[in-house]
C-alpha positions in Angstrom: 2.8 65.4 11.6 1.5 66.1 8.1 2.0 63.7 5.6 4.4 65.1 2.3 2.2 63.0 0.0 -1.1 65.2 1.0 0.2 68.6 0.4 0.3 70.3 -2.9 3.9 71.3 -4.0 2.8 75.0 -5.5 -0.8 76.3 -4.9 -2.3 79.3 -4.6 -3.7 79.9 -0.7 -7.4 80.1 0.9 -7.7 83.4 0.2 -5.7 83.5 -3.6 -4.0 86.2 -2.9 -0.7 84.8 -2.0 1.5 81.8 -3.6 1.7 79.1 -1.0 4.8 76.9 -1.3 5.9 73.7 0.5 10.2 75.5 1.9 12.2 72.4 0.7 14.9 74.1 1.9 13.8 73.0 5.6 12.7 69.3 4.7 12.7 66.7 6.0 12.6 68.1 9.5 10.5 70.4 9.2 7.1 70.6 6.7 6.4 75.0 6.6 4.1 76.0 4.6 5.2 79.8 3.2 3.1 82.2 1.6 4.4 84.8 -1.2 3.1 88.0 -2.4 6.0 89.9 -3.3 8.4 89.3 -6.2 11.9 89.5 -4.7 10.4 86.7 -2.2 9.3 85.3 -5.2 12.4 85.4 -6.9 14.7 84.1 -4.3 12.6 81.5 -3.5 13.2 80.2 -6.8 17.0 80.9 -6.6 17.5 79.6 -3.1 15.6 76.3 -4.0 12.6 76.5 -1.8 10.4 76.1 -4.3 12.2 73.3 -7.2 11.9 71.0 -10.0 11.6 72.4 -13.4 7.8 71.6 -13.3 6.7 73.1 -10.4 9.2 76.2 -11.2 6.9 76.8 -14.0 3.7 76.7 -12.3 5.1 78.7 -9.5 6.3 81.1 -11.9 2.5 81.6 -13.7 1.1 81.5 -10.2 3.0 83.8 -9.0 2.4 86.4 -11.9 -1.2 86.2 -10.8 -0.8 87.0 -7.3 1.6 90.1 -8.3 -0.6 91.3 -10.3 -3.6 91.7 -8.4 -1.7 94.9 -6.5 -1.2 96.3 -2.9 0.3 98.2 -0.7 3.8 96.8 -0.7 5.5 96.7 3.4 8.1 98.9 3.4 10.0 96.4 5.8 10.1 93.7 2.5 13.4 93.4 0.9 12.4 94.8 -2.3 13.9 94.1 -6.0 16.5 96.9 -7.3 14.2 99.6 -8.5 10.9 98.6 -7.2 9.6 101.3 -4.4 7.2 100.4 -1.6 4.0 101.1 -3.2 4.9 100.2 -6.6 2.0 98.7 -7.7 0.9 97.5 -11.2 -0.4 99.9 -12.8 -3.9 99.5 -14.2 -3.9 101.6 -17.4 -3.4 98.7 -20.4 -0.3 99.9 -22.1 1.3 100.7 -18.3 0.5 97.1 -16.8 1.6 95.5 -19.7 5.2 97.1 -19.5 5.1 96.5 -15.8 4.3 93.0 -16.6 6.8 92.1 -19.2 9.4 93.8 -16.8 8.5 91.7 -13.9 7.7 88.4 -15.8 11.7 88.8 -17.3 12.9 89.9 -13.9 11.2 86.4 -12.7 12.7 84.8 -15.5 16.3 86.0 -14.5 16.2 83.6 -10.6 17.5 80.7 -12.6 18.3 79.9 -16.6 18.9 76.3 -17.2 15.1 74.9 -16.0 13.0 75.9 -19.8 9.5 75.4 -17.7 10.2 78.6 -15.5 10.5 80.6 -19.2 8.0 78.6 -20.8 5.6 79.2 -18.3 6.0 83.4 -18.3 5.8 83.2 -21.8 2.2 81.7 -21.6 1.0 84.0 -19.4 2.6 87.1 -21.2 1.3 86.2 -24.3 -2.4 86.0 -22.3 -1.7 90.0 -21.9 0.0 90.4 -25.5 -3.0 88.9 -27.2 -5.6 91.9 -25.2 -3.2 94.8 -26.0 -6.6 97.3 -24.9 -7.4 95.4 -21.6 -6.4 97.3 -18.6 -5.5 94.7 -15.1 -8.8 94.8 -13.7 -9.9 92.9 -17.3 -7.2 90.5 -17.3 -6.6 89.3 -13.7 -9.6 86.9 -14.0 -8.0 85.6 -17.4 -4.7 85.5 -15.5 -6.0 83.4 -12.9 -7.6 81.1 -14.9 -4.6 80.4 -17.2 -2.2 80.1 -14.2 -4.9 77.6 -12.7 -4.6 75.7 -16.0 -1.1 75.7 -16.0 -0.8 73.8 -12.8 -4.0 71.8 -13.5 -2.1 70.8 -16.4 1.1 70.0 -14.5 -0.8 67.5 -12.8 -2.0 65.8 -15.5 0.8 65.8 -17.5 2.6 63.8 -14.3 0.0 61.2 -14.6 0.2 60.6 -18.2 4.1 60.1 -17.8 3.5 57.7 -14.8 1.4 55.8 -17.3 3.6 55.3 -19.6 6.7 54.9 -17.5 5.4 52.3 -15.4 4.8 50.3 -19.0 8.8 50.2 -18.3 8.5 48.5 -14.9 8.7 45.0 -14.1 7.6 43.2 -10.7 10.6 42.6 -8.6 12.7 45.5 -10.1 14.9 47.6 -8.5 15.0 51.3 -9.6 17.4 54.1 -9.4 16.8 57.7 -9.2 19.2 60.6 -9.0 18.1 63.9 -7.4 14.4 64.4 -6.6 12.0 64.0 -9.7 9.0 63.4 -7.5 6.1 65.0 -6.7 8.4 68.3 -4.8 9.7 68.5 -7.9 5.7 69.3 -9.6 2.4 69.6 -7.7 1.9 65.7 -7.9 2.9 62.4 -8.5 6.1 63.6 -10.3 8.2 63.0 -13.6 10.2 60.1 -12.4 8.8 59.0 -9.9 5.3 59.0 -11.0 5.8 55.2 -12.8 7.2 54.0 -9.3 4.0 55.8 -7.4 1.4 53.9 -10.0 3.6 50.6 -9.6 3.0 50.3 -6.1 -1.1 51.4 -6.6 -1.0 48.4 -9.1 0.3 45.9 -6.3 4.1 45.6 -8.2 6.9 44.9 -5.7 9.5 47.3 -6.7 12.5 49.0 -4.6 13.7 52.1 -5.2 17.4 53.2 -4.7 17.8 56.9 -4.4 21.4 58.9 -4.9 21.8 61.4 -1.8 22.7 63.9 -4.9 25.5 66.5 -3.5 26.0 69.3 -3.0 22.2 70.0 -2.4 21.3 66.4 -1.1 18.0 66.6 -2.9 18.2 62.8 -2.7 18.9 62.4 0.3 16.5 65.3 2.0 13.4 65.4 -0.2 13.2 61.9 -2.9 14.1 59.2 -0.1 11.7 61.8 2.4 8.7 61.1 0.3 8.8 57.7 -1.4 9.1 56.3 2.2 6.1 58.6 3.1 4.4 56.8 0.3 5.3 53.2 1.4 7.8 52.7 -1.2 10.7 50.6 -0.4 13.4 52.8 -0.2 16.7 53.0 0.0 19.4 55.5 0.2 22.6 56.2 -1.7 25.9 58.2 -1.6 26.5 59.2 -5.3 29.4 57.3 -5.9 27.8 53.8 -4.5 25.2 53.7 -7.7 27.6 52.2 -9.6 28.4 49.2 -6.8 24.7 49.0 -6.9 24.4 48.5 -10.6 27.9 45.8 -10.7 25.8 44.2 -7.5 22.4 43.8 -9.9 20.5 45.7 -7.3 19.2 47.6 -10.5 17.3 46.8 -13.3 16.1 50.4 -15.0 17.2 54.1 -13.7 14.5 56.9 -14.0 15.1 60.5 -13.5 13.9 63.9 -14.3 15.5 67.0 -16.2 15.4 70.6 -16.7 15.6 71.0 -20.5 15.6 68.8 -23.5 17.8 69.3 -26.9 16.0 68.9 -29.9 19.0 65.8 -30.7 17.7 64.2 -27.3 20.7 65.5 -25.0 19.0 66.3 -21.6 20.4 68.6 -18.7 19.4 67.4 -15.3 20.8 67.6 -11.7 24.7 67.4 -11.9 25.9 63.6 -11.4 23.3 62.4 -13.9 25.5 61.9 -16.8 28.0 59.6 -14.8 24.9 57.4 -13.7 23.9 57.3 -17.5 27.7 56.2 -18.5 27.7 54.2 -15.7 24.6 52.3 -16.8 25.5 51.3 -20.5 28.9 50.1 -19.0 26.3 47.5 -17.6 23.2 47.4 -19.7 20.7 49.3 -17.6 18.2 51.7 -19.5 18.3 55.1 -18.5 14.7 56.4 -18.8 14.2 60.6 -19.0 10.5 61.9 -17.4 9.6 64.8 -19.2 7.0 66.8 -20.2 7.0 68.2 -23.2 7.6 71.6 -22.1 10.9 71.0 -20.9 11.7 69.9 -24.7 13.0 72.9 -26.3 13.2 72.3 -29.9 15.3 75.5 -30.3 18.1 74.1 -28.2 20.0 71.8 -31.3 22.1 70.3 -28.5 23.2 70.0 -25.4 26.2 71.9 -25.9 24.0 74.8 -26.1 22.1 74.7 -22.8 23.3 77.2 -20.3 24.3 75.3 -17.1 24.0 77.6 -13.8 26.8 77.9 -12.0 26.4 78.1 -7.8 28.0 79.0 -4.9 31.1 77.5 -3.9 30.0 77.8 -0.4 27.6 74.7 -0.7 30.7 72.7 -1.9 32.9 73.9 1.2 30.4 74.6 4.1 26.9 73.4 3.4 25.5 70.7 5.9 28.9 70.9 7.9 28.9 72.0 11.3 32.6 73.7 10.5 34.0 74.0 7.0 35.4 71.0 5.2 37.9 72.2 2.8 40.7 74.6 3.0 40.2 77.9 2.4 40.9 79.6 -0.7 41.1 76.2 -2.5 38.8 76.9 -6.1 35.8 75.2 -6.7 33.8 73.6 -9.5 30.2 74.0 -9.2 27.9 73.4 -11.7 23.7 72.8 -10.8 23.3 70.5 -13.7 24.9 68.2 -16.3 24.0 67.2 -19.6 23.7 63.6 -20.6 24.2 62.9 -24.0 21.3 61.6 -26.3 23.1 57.8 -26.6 22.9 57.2 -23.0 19.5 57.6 -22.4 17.0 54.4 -23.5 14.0 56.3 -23.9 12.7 59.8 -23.0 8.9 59.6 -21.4 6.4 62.6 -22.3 2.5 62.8 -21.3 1.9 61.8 -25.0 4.3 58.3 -25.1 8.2 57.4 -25.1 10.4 58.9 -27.5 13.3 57.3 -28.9 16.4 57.4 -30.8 16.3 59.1 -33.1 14.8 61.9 -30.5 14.6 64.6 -33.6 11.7 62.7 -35.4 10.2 60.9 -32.1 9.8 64.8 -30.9 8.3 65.4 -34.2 5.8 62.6 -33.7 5.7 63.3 -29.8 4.3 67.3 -30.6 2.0 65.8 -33.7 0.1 63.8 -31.5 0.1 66.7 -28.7 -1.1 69.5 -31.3 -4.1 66.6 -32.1 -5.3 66.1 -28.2 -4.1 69.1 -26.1 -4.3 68.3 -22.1 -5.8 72.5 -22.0 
């Protein structure tokens, strides 16, 4: 069997014409490798969480706006977004593909709202066309490709930088938890939040991780405890509400986790059941550390009262993972992908370009200073 650790999250295939993505949705029994060319596949396999992580979102998303615009002959037999035709194809004339690629960029955009890197992604590679207003497609797929290539280039370094500075944070003998998957499934490599724990181990630390199974989606459980024992990490796994017997038992010394968006106050939005770990933590002293790169901090957000929080199905509240359904029917159900941990929770937010602190407004100042002085591309 393949080993998780040697496969690239989001890449393009053999033959760049396709997207090729490791299905989380069938891990950890199953490793398949899918190719994408189309954009409703595209689009759900953001929405149904095949391919996840606010990272690797975003480098799926400018990947993937390569691939659709290179242009075929579209199968007849795909399930095709409302509107789109078999044979619609991009048009090649400049101001024609450039509609068609704003349209399909947004339509992209639409598979899920709370993670900023899917938008901030599309926005890079639209602004690629905006800036050639006279090119027609042929012109600007190799300029495509080469900034979607960057993108997740960048993506990978960006992960190393944060493991650098996280594992500054790490102490020999610590035990670490994490909440939902922040590892390398979550990017192309290494990870936000678990990047520190990778470089830990490659530095000869003894370190043991602790990993919440996260519900309703059991990212945890299915994808972050799947690949740190793949790594060699000492691993052990969590039902959610067992973290804080954990922490009361001083099985923990510093939580790290991911997120999908940043406030410009510090307030973060990550995987839902983050903010009870973080309260959970001061109650008992342990630093609660936010991986991020900096383009999940969205300076346009003041707070996190004004992140948008998807809502999902009740369904994998009621039915998911159950042989036969597990709560009465008809009962209502609360449902929310992602939480937002306030800014005083969290010890220390860690970007490719150092660890920001309270107060996050000017640390983010300093943070994009020092970023707008040695861009990674």
């Amino acid at each position: 069997m393949q080993n998780i650790m040697d496969i690239d999250t989001v890449a393009l295939n053999g033959h760049e014409d396709a997207v090729r993505i490791i299905d989380q949705t069938k891990l950890p029994v199953e490793i398949d490798l899918k190719d994408l060319r189309y954009a409703r596949e595209m689009y759900d396999a953001i929405y149904l969480l095949e391919v996840r992580g606010a990272p690797a979102i975003g480098v799926f998303a400018a990947l993937s706006m390569y691939v659709l615009s290179i242009g075929r002959d579209i199968d007849a037999n795909v399930e095709l977004p409302v509107g789109m035709e078999p044979g619609d194809m991009p048009p090649d004339a400049p101001e024609e593909f450039h509609q068609w690629f704003h349209k399909t960029a947004d339509y992209l955009n639409s598979s899920r709202p709370t993670a900023v890197n899917l938008s901030w992604a599309l926005k890079h590679m639209q602004d690629l066309v905006d800036a050639h207003p006279d090119a027609d497609r042929k012109t600007l797929l190799p300029m495509l490709h080469d900034l979607a290539i960057a993108i997740r280039d960048e993506d990978i370094e960006v992960c190393r930088r944060i493991g650098e500075y996280g594992v500054t944070l790490i102490k020999d003998g610590d035990g670490l938890l994490t909440h939902c998957n922040a590892g390398k499934l979550a990017t192309v490599r290494y990870g936000t939040a678990t990047a520190p724990m990778y470089l830990a181990k490659e530095r000869g630390m003894n370190i043991r991780v602790y990993c919440d199974e996260t519900r309703p989606l059991l990212q945890g459980a299915r994808l972050t405890a799947f690949e740190l024992l793949s790594s060699g990490l000492d691993t052990t796994l969590l039902c959610d509400n067992m973290s804080g017997s954990a922490m009361r038992a001083g099985f923990i010394n510093a939580i790290f986790v991911g997120c999908d968006r940043v406030a410009a106050n510090g307030d973060t939005a990550n995987k839902i059941g983050t903010s009870v770990v973080a309260a959970v933590a001061k109650q008992y002293g342990i630093p609660m550390y936010i991986c991020a790169p900096t383009s999940t901090i969205d300076m346009n957000t003041k707070t996190g009262d004004d992140i948008v929080i998807e809502q999902r199905k009740a369904e994998e509240v009621t039915e998911m993972w159950y042989e036969k359904r597990m709560a009465p029917r008809d009962v209502k159900v609360y449902n929310p992908a992602f939480d937002v941990t306030d800014h005083d929770l969290i010890a220390g937010i860690v970007t490719e370009y150092g660890i920001a602190r309270a107060p996050y407004e000017e640390s983010f100042q300093e943070i994009f200073k020092k970023k707008a002085e040695n861009p990674i591309r």
